[in-house]
FIFIDREN-847631 format. One line per field, with one value per residue (C-alpha): residue in three letters; y, z, x. Coordinates in steps of 0.25 Angstrom, whole numbers, plus 2048, in hexadecimal, padded with zeros to 3 digits. Each point is the difference from the previous one (the first is absolute). Layout:
% FIFIDREN-847631
code <- [ALA_...]
py <- [Y_...]
pz <- [Z_...]
px <- [X_...]
***
This chain:
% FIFIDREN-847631
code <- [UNK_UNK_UNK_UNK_UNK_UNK_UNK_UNK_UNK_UNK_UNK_UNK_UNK_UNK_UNK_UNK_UNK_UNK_UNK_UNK_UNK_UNK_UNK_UNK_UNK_UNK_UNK_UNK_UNK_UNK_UNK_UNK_UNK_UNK_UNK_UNK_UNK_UNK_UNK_UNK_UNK_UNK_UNK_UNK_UNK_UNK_UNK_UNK_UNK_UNK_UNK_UNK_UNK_UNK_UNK_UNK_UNK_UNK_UNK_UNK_UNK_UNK_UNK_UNK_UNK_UNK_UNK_UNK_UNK_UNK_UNK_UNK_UNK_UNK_UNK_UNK_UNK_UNK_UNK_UNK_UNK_UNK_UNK_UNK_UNK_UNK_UNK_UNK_UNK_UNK_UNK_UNK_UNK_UNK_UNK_UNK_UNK_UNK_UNK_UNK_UNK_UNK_UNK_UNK_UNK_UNK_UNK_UNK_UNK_UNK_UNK_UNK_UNK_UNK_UNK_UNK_UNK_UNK_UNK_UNK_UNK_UNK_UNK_UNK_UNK_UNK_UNK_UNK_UNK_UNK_UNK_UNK_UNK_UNK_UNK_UNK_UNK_UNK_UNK_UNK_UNK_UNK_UNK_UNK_UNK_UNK_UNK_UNK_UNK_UNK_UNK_UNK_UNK_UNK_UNK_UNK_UNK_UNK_UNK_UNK_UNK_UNK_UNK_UNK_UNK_UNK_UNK_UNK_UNK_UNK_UNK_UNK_UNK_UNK_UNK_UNK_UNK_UNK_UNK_UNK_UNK_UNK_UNK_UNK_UNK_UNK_UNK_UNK_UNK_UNK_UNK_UNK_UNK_UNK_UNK_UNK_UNK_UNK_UNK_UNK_UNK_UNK_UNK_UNK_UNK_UNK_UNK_UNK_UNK_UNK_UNK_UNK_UNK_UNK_UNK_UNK_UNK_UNK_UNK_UNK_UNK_UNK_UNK_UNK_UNK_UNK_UNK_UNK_UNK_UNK_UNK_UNK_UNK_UNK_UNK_UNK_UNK_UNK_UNK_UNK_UNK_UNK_UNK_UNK_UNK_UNK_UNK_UNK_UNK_UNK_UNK_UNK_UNK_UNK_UNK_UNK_UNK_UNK_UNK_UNK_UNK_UNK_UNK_UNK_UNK_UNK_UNK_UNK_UNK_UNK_UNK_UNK_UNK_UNK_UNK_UNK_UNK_UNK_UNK_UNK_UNK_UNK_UNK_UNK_UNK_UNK_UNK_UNK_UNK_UNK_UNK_UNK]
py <- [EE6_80E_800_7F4_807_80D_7FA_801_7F6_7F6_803_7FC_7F3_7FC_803_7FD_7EF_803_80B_7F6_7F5_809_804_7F3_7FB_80C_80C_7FB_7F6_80C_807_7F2_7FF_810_7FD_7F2_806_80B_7F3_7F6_7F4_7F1_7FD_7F9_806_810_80A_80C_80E_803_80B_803_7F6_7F5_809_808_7F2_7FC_80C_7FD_7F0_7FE_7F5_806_808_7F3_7FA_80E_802_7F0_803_80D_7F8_7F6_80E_803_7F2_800_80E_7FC_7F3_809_805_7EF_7FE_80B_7FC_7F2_806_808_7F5_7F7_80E_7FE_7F5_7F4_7F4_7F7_80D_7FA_7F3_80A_808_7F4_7FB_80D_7FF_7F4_805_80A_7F3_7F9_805_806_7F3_7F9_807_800_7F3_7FD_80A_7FA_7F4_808_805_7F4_7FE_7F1_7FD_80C_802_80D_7FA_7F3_809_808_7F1_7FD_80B_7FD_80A_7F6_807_808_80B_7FD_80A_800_7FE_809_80F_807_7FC_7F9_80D_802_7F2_800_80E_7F6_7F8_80D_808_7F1_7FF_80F_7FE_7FE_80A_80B_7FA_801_80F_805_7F4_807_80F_7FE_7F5_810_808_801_7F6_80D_809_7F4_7FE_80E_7FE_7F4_808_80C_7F6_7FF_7F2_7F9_805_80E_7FB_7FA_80C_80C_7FE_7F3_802_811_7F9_7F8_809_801_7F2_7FF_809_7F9_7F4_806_804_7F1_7FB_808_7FE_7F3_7FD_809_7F6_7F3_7F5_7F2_7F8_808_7F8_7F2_801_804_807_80B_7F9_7FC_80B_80A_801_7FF_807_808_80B_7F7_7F3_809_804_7F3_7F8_80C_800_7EF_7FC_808_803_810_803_80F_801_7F6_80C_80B_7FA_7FE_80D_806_7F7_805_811_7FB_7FA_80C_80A_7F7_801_80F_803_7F3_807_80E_7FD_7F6_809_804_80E_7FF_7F4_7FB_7FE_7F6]
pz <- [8E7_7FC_80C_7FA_7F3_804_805_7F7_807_800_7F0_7FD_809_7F8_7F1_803_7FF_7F1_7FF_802_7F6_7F6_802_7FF_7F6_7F6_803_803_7F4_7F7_805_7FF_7F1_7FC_807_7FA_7F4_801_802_7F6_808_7FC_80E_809_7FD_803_7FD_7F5_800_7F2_800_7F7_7F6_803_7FF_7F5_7F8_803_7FA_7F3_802_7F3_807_80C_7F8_7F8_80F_802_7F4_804_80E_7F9_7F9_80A_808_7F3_7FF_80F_800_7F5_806_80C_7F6_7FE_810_802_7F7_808_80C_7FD_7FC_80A_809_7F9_808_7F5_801_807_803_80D_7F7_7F7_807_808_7F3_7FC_80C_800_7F7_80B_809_7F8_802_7F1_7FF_800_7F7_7F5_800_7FF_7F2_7FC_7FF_7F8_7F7_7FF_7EF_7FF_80C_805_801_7F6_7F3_804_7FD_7F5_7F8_801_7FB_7F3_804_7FB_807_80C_805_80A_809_809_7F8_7F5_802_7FB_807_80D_807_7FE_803_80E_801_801_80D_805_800_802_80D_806_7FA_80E_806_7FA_7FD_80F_804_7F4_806_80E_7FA_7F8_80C_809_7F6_806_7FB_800_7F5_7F8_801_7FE_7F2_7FB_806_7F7_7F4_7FF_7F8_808_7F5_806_810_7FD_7F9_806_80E_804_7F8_806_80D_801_7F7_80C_801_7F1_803_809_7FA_7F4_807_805_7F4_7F9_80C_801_7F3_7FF_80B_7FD_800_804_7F6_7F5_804_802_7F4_7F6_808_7F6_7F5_7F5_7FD_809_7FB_80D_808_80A_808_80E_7F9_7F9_80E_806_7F4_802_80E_802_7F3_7FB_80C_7FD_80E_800_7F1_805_80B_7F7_7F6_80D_805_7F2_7FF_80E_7FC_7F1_809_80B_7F4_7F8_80E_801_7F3_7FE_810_7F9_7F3_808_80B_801_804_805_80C_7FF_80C_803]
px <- [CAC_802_80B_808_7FF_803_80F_80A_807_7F4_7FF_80E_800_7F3_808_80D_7FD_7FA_80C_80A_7F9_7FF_80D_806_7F9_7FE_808_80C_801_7FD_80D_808_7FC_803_80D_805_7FC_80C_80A_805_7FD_7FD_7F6_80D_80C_807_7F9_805_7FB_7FD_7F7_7F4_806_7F6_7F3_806_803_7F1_7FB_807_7FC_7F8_7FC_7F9_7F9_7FC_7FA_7FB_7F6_7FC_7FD_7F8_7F8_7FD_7FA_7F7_7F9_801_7F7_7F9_7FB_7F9_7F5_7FD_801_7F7_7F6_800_7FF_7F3_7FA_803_7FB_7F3_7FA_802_7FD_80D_808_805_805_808_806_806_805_806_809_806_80B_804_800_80B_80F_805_80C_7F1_7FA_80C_803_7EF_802_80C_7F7_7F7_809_805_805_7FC_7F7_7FA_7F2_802_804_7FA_7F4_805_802_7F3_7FA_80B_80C_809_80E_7FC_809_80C_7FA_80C_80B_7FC_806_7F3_7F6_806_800_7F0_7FE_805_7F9_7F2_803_805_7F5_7F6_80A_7FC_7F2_7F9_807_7FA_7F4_7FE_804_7F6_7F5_803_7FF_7F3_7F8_803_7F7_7F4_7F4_7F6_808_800_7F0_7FE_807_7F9_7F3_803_801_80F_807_809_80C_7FC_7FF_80F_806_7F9_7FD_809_80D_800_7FE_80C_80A_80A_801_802_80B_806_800_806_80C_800_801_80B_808_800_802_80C_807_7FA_80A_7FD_7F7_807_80C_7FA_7FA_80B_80E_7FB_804_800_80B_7FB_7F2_7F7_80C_7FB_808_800_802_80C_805_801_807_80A_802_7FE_803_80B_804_802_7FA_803_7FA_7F4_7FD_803_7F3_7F8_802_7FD_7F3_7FD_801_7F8_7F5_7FF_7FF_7F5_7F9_800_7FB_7F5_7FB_800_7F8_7F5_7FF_7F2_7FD_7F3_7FA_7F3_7F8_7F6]
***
């Protein structure tokens, strides 16, 4: 093994198949989309070299920014919800009783495809029939809320199924982190007399702070490029107010047909999410690892 390894040659053999997937499917996209977004292009015709213009314009896009500060707060509530999917996970950690049963149920959403999921909570939100404000009636809430026609609150309403749809996911990194803490530092604590508030937030939640981390980074990420059930749901409307800045790409570059704009905004959203990756690694670094 330490010969094959040792082989430069050998080496590049074994990485030049993932090299050239990655390539394909990641690298060389990127440098398409920087470049289309130099030319003023509608997707099928020629091609016009117009510089900077398209990135200069999307800089200035009120618009953009609009789908940007939505996309922002879809990473806040996103980063929030964590604190709520780790307490779950400590408790279904903590040996109670049908914890096998729950945590199959958390995961089904991450089962179901995301055109599922929004067309099962546009059911929901459904103004006449939906289970929601079939509910609110009957607790004497004579005219319920439009929630996804109505521009101020639509955007937190399809927030919910979001972050019910990744719910499982994360659910299940901080089960995995916390079932890896050893049993005996855990009895050593309740020995000592400590409450199970302080077993969760003084020995466990130290334990795992560099998955917390990580799924920090995760979830801001994500949720700068989420796209899909936004769309199914609502487009971005009404009038722009659930637009996010990947939904705001692609009605550009599909629906408009301003390819070479569409890029420009894609690229622009690619650079925003790179340097919010940067500085959300850099203030949830943590400088010193614990071992058990």
């Amino acid at each position: 093994m330490n010969k094959v390894m040792s082989n430069k040659l050998h080496i590049a053999l074994y990485i030049a198949p993932a090299l050239l997937l990655v390539s394909v499917l990641v690298f060389i996209p990127l440098i398409l989309s920087g470049y289309y977004g130099l030319m003023d292009w509608d997707g099928i015709g020629a091609k016009t070299f117009i510089g900077l213009e398209n990135y200069i314009t999307g800089i200035q896009d009120s618009k953009f920014w609009d789908s940007a500060l939505h996309s922002f707060l879809l990473a806040v509530f996103s980063t929030l919800s964590l604190a709520i999917y780790l307490a779950v996970s400590i408790i279904l950690a903590s040996k109670i009783k049908g914890a096998d049963l729950l945590r199959k149920i958390y995961l089904i959403p991450m089962l179901l495809s995301s055109v599922a999921i929004a067309q099962l909570w546009i059911k929901v939100y459904n103004p006449s029939s939906g289970i929601l404000n079939t509910f609110l009636r009957s607790i004497g809430i004579e005219n319920p809320p439009n929630w996804l026609a109505d521009p101020t609150i639509v955007l937190f309403a399809i927030f919910i199924p979001i972050l019910w749809q990744y719910a499982g996911f994360y659910i299940l990194i901080y089960y995995a982190a916390l079932k890896n803490i050893p049993e005996s530092l855990i009895e050593a604590a309740r020995i000592d007399g400590a409450t199970p508030f302080q077993i969760a937030t003084r020995i466990k939640l130290p334990l795992i702070k560099e998955v917390v981390s990580v799924t920090i980074v995760l979830a801001i990420v994500g949720s700068l490029k989420y796209f899909d059930l936004i769309y199914v749901m609502t487009a971005g409307g009404p009038n722009g107010a659930s637009e996010v800045m990947a939904s705001y790409m692609y009605k550009l570059a599909f629906n408009s047909y301003n390819f070479g704009y569409g890029s420009a905004i894609g690229f622009l959203l690619l650079i925003i999410t790179m340097v919010v990756t940067v500085i959300v690694r850099k203030v949830t670094a943590t400088k010193e690892r614990i071992e058990y």
